[in-house]
C-alpha positions as CSV (number, residue, x, y, z in Angstrom):
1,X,242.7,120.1,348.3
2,X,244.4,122.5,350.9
3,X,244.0,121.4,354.8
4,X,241.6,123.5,355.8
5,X,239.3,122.9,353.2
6,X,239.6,119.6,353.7
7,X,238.8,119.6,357.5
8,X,236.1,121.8,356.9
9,X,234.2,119.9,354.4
10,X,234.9,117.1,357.3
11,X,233.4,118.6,359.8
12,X,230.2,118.9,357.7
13,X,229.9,115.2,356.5
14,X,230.4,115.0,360.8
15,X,227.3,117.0,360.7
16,X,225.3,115.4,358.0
17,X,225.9,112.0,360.5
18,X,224.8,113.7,363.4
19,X,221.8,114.9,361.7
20,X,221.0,111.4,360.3
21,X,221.0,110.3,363.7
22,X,218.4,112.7,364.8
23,X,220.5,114.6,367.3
24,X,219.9,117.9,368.3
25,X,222.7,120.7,367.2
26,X,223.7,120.8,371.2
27,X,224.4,117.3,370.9
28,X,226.1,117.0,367.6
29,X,228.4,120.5,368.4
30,X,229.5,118.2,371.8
31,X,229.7,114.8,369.9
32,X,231.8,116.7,367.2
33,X,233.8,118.4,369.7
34,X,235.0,115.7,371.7
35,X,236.9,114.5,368.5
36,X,238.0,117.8,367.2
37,X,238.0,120.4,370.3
38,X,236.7,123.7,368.8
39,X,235.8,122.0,365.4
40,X,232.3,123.9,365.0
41,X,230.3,126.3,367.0
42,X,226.4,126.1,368.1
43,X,225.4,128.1,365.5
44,X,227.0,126.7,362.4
45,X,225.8,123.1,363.7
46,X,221.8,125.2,363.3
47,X,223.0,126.6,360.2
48,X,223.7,123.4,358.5
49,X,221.1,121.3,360.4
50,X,218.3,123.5,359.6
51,X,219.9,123.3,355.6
52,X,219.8,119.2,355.5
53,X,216.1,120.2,357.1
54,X,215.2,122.2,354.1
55,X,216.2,119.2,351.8
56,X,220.0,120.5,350.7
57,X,222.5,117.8,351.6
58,X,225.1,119.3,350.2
59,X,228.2,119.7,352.1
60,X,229.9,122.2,349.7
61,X,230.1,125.9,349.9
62,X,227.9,128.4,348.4
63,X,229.5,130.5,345.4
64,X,229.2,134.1,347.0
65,X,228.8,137.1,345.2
66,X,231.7,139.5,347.1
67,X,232.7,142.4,345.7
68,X,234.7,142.4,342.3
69,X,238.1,143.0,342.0
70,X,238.2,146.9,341.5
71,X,240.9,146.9,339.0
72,X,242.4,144.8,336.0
73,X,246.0,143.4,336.4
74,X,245.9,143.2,332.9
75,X,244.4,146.1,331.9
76,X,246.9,147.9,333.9
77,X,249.7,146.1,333.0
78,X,248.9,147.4,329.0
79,X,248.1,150.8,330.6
80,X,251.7,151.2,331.9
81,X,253.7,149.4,328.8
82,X,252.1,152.3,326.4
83,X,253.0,154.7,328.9
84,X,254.9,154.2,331.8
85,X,255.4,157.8,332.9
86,X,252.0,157.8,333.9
87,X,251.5,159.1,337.7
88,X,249.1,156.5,340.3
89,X,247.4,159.8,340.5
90,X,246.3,159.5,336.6
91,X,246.0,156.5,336.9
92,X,243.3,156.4,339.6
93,X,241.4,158.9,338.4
94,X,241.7,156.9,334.8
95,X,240.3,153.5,336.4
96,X,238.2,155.4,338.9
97,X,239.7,153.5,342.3
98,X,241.7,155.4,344.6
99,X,245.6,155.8,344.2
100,X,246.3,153.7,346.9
101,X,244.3,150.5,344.6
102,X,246.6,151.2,341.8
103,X,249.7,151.2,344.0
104,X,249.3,148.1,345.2
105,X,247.9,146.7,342.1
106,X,251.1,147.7,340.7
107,X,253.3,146.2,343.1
108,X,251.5,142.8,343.1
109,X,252.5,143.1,339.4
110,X,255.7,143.5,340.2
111,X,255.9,147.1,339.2
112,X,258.0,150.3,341.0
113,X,258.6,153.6,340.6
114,X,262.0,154.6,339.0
115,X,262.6,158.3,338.2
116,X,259.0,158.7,337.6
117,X,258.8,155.6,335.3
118,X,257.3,152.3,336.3
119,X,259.4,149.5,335.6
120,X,259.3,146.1,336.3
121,X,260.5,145.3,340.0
122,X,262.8,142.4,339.2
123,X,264.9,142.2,335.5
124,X,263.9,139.8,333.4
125,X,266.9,137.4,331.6
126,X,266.3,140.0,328.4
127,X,267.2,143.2,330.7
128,X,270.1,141.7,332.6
129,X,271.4,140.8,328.8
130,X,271.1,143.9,328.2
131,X,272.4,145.2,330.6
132,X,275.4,143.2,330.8
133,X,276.1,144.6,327.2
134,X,275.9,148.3,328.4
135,X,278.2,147.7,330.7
136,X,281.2,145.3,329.0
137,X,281.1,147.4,325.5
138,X,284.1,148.6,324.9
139,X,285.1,151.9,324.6
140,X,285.2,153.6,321.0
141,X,287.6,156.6,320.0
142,X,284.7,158.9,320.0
143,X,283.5,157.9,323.7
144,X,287.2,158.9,325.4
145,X,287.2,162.1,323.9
């Protein structure tokens, strides 16, 4: 569990005390703040007080709804191995997101631009082999002519 997390889900069982003890939120935002300076404001001590009112004593968050991601890294990531001369501008107008989505989709990726083909930003072991064969195969007859 990352710090923050963590700190915030203590702050709440601080607040699920306080509540316990009758307190008003004034009080338990002071009590609470006189251990952790700045730990919780006024009104998420009412938001979570008037919660454990309701009957819901639990201290975790809520799944949200939030907006889904507007474009497949996957999907994509087919989309350019079967083609990778395709523009951002086809792209977009292929997922139905704007170009600048499917830029930055394909940079987190790791996808760039080269010569109007996308290619993957770093070489894998396979293309520096590769590579590394290009460029120590020796010479034939043919090739100094």
């Amino acid at each position: 569990m990352d710090e923050k997390k963590f700190h915030k889900q203590h702050i709440r069982h601080c607040l699920l005390y306080e509540f316990r003890r009758n307190s008003s939120t004034t009080e338990a935002m002071k009590n609470i703040c006189q251990v952790y300076p700045d730990a919780v404001k006024a009104r998420t001590c009412r938001l979570w007080f008037k919660r454990f009112k309701d009957g819901d004593y639990d201290i975790s968050d809520r799944p949200r709804s939030g907006r889904r991601p507007a474009l497949n890294d996957e999907f994509l990531n087919e989309t350019i191995e079967s083609d990778p001369r395709q523009s951002t501008r086809n792209l977009a107008q292929k997922f139905n997101v704007s170009r600048s989505t499917v830029h930055e989709h394909l940079k987190q990726i790791g996808k760039t631009c080269k010569e109007g083909i996308w290619v993957p930003h770093e070489l894998t072991l396979e293309n520096q082999t590769q590579h590394s064969i290009a460029c120590c195969k020796p010479k034939t007859e043919k090739e100094d002519l």
